[in-house]
C-alpha positions as CSV (number, residue, x, y, z in Angstrom):
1,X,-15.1,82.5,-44.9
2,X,-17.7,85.4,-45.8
3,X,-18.1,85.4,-49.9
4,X,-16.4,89.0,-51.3
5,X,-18.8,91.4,-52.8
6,X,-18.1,92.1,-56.7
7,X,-20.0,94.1,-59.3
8,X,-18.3,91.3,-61.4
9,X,-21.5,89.3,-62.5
10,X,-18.8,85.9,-63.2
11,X,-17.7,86.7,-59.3
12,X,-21.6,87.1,-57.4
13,X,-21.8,83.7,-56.7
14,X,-18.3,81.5,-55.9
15,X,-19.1,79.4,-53.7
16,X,-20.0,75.8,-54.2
17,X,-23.9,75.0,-54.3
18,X,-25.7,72.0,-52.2
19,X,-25.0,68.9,-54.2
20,X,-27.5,68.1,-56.9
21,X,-29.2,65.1,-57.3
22,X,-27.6,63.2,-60.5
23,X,-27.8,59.9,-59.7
24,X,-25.2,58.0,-62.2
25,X,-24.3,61.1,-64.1
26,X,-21.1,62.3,-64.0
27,X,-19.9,65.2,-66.5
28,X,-17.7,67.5,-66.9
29,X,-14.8,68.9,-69.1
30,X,-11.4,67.5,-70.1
31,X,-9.3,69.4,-67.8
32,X,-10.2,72.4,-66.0
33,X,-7.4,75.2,-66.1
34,X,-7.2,76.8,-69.7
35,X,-4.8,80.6,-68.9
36,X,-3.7,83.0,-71.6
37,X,-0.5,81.0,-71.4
38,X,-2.0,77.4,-72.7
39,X,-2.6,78.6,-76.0
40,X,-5.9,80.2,-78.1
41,X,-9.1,80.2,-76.8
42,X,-8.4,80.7,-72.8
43,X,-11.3,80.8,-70.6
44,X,-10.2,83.5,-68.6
45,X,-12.2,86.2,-68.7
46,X,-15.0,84.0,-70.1
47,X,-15.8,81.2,-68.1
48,X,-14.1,82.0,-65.1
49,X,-13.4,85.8,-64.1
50,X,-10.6,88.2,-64.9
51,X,-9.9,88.8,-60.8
52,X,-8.1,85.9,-59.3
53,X,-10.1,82.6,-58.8
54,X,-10.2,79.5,-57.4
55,X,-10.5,77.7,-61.2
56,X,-11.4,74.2,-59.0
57,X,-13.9,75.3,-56.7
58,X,-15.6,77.6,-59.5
59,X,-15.8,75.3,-61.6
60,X,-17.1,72.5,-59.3
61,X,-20.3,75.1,-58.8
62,X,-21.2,73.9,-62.2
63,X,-20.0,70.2,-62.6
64,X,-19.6,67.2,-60.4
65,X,-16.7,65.5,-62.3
66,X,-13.5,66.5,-63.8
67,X,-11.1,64.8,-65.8
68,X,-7.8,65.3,-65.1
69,X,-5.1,65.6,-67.5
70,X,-1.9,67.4,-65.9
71,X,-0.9,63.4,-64.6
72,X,-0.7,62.6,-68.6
73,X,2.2,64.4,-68.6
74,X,3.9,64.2,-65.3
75,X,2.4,62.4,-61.6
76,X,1.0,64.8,-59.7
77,X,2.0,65.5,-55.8
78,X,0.0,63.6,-52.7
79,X,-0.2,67.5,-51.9
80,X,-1.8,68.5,-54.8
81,X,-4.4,66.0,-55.4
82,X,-5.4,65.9,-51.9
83,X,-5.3,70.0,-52.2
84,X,-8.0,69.0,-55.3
85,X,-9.8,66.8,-53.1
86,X,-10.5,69.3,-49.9
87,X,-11.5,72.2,-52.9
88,X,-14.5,70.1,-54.2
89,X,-17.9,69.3,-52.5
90,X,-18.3,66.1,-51.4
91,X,-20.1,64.0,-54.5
92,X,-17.2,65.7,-56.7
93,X,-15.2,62.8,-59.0
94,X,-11.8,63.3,-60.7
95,X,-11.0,60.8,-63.3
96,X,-6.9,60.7,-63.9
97,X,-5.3,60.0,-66.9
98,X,-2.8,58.0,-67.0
99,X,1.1,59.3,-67.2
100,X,2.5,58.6,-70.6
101,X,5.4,56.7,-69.8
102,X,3.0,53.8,-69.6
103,X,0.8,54.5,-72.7
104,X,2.9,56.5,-74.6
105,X,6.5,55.3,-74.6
106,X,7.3,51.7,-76.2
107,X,9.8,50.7,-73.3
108,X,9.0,49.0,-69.9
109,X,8.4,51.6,-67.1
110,X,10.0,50.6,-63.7
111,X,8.2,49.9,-60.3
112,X,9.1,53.1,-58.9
113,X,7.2,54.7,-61.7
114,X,3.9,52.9,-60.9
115,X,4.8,53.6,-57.5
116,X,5.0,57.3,-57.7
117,X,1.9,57.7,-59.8
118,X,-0.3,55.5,-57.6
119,X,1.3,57.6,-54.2
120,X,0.3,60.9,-56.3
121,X,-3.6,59.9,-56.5
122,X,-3.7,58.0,-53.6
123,X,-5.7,61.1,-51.6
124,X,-8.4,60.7,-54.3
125,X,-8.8,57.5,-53.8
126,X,-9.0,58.1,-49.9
127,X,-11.5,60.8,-50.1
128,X,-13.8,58.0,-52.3
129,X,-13.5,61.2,-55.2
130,X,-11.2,58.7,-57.7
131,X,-13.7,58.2,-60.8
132,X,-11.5,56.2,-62.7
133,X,-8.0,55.7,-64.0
134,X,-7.8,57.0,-67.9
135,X,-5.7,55.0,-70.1
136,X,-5.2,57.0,-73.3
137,X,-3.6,55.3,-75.8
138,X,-2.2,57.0,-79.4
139,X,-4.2,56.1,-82.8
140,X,-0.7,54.6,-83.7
141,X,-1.4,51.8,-81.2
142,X,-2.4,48.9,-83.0
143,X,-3.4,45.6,-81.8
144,X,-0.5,43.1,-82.3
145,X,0.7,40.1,-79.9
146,X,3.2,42.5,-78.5
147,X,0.6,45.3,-78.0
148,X,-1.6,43.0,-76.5
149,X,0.7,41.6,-73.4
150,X,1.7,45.3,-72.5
151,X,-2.0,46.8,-72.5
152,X,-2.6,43.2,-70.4
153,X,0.7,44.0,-68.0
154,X,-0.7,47.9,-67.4
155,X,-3.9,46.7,-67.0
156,X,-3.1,43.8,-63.8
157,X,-1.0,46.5,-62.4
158,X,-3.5,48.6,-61.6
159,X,-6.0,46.0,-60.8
160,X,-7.4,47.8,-57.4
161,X,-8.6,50.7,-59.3
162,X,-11.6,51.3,-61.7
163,X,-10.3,51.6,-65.6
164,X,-11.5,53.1,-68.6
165,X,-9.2,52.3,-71.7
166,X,-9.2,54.8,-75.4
167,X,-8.1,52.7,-77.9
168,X,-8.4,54.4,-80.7
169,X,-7.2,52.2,-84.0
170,X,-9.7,50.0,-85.5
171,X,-7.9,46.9,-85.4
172,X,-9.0,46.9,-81.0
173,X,-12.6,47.1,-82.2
174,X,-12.9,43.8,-80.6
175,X,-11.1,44.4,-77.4
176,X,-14.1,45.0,-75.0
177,X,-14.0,41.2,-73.7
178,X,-10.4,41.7,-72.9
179,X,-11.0,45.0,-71.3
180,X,-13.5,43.3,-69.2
181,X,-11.3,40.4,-68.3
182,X,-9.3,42.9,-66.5
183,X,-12.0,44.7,-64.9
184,X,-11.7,47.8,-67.0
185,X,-14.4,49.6,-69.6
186,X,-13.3,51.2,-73.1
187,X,-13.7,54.9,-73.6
188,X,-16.3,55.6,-76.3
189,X,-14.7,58.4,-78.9
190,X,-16.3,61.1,-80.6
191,X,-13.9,62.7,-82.9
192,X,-13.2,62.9,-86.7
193,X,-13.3,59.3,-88.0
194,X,-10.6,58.0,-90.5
195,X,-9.8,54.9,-92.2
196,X,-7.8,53.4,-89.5
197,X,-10.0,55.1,-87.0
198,X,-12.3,52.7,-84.5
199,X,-15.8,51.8,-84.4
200,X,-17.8,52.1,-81.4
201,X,-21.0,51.0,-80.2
202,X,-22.7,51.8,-76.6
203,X,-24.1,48.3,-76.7
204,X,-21.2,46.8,-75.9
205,X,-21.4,48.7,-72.4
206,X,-20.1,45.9,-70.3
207,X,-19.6,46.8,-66.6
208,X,-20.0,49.4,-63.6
209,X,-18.8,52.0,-65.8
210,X,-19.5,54.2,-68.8
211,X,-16.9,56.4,-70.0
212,X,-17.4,59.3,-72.8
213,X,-15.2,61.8,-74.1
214,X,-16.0,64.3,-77.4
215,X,-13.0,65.7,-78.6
216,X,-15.1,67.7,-81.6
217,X,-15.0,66.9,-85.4
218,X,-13.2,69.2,-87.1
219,X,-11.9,67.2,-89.5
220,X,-9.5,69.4,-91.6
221,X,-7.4,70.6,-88.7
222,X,-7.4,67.4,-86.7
223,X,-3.3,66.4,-88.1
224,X,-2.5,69.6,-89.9
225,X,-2.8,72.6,-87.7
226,X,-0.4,75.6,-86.7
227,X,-1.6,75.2,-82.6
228,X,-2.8,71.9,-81.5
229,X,-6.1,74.0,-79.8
230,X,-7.0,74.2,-83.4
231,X,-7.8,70.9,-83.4
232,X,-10.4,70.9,-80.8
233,X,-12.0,74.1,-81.4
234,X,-15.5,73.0,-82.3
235,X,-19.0,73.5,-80.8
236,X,-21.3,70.6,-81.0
237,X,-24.6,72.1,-81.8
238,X,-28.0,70.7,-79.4
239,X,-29.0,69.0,-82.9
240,X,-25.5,66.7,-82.4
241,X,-25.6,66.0,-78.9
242,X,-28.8,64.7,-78.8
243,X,-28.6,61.5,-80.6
244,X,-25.7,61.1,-77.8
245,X,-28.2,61.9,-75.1
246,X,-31.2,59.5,-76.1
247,X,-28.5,56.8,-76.4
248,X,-26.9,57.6,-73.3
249,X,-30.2,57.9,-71.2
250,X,-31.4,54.5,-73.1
251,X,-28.2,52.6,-72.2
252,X,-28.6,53.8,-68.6
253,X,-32.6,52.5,-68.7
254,X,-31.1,48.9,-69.5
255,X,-27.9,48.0,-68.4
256,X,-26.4,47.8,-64.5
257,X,-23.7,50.7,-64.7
258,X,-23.2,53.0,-61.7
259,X,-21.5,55.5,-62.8
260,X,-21.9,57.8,-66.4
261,X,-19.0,59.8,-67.1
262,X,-19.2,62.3,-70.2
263,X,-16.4,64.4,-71.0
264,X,-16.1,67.3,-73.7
265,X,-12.6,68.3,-74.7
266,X,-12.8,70.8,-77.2
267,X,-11.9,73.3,-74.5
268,X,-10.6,76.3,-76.7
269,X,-13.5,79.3,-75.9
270,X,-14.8,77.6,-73.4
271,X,-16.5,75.3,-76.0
272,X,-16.3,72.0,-73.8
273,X,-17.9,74.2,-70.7
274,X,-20.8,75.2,-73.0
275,X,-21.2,71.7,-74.3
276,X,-20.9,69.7,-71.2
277,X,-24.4,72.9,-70.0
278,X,-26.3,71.5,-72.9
279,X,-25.4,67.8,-72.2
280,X,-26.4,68.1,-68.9
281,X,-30.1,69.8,-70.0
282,X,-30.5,67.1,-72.8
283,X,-30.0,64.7,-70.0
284,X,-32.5,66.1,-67.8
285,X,-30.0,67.4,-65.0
286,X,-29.6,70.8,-66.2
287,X,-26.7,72.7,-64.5
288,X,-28.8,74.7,-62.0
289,X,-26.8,77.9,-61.0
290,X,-26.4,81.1,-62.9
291,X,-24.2,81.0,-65.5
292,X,-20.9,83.8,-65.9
293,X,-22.5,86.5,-68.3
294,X,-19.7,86.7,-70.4
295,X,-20.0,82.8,-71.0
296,X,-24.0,83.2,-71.8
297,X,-23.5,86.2,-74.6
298,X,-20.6,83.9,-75.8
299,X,-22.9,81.0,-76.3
300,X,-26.5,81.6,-75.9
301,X,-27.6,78.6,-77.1
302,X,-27.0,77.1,-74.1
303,X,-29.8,79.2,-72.4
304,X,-33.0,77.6,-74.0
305,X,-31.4,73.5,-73.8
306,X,-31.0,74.8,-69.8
307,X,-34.5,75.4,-69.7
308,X,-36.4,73.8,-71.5
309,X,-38.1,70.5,-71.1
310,X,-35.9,67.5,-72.1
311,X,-37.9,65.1,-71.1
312,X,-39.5,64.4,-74.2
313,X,-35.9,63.9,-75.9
């Protein structure tokens, strides 16, 4: 279909670019459709145009992976994620979180559960454009004998798909040899730390996989907030990132993974969107086409990191 002429500068340009060459790097934002109606900070009229869009394949213009977290709250529909699939170019990932009946809730979830969440992703998985399943666990998870056996029973049910796990109380600081065990990778954290928060270290990268997600660190409104947006509206400055992106690159330069995944979820304003531009410069595969006007006067700090040269980072 012919693209639509628009004076709109966010609506010149919809349509999906060749795929870029990123080898192993996969990143992206937490989620990808942020309306009026989800709260502060939407990205309508910001990141993606005022007119009516196709939020997928705009924002798959920009990014080669998405994490997805509608499933967290309810499987989605064969329909739906193969609709998702047939939207995205060809190299495009989605990594799922998991529904919350099986990280969230303390009793056992039945067979037809697993059932109906592995049917709902199943597309994904047949269009090769499953990343990974995302098992997100609460900070109030601790690691106990009990704990243990059900992240074990989760785990082995899911055995035939890639896993990245976010355990986030310090007493799992140990649990990458069990996570490997069970074919499956932690998910390195940045967020405010607390006492009982865990401690992470990208040199305990053990497997195919490396997962990432930076949820911002504003501290003061991460448990007391009036809207939980609050808590992730931050904007990681080039100056904070690039520790991540030295590490990252240096990680990559030694170990045998295949796949990178980076994920920003401080999505109110748009923030992760700007954030996941500059990651992508620092890591030397800038985001090649033009960025939404109203997204650049927003933020133009991301201008210069998509220029410049990163590779002496």
């Amino acid at each position: 279909m012919p693209e639509k002429k628009s004076s709109d500068p966010t609506t010149s340009s919809l349509f999906i670019e060749p795929k870029d060459n990123t080898g192993a790097w996969r990143v992206g934002t937490s989620g990808w459709s942020y309306p009026p109606s989800s709260g502060p900070g939407s990205w309508t009229g910001l990141f993606y145009p005022l007119s009516k869009t196709d939020e997928l394949k705009f924002y798959s213009r920009y990014f080669n992976a998405v994490e997805v977290n509608s499933t967290f709250y309810r499987p989605c529909a064969p329909k739906t994620a193969e609709s998702w699939a047939k939207r995205t170019p060809e190299d495009f990932e989605f990594t799922v979180k998991a529904w919350q009946e099986f990280t969230h809730k303390k009793g056992e979830w039945t067979v037809e559960q697993v059932g109906e969440f592995k049917e709902g992703i199943r597309p994904l998985i047949e269009s090769h454009k499953l990343g990974c399943i995302l098992f997100q666990f609460p900070a109030s998870f601790r690691h106990t004998p009990e704990t243990m056996d059900r992240l074990k029973s989760l785990l082995d049910l899911f055995e035939d798909c890639p896993k990245a796990v976010e355990l986030r109380h310090r007493s799992w600081g140990e649990a990458v040899p069990i996570l490997k065990a069970f074919d499956a990778v932690p998910a390195f954290i940045d967020e405010p730390k607390f006492k009982d928060s865990i401690r992470q270290d990208f040199e305990s990268v053990a497997g195919p996989l490396l997962y990432l997600r930076l949820h911002g660190r504003k501290f003061e409104k991460w448990w007391r907030h009036e809207h939980r947006n609050e808590r992730y509206d931050y904007l990681y400055t080039p100056e904070e990132l690039r520790p991540y992106a030295i590490r990252l690159k240096s990680v990559l330069d030694n170990k045998a993974i295949q796949r990178a995944y980076v994920f920003f979820n401080n999505h109110p304003g748009a923030k992760a969107v700007a954030n996941a531009v500059m990651m992508r410069a620092q890591l030397d595969i800038p985001v090649k086409p033009e960025l939404p006007k109203t997204l650049v006067e927003k933020y133009p700090e991301m201008e210069p990191q998509r220029h410049q040269d990163t590779k002496g980072t």
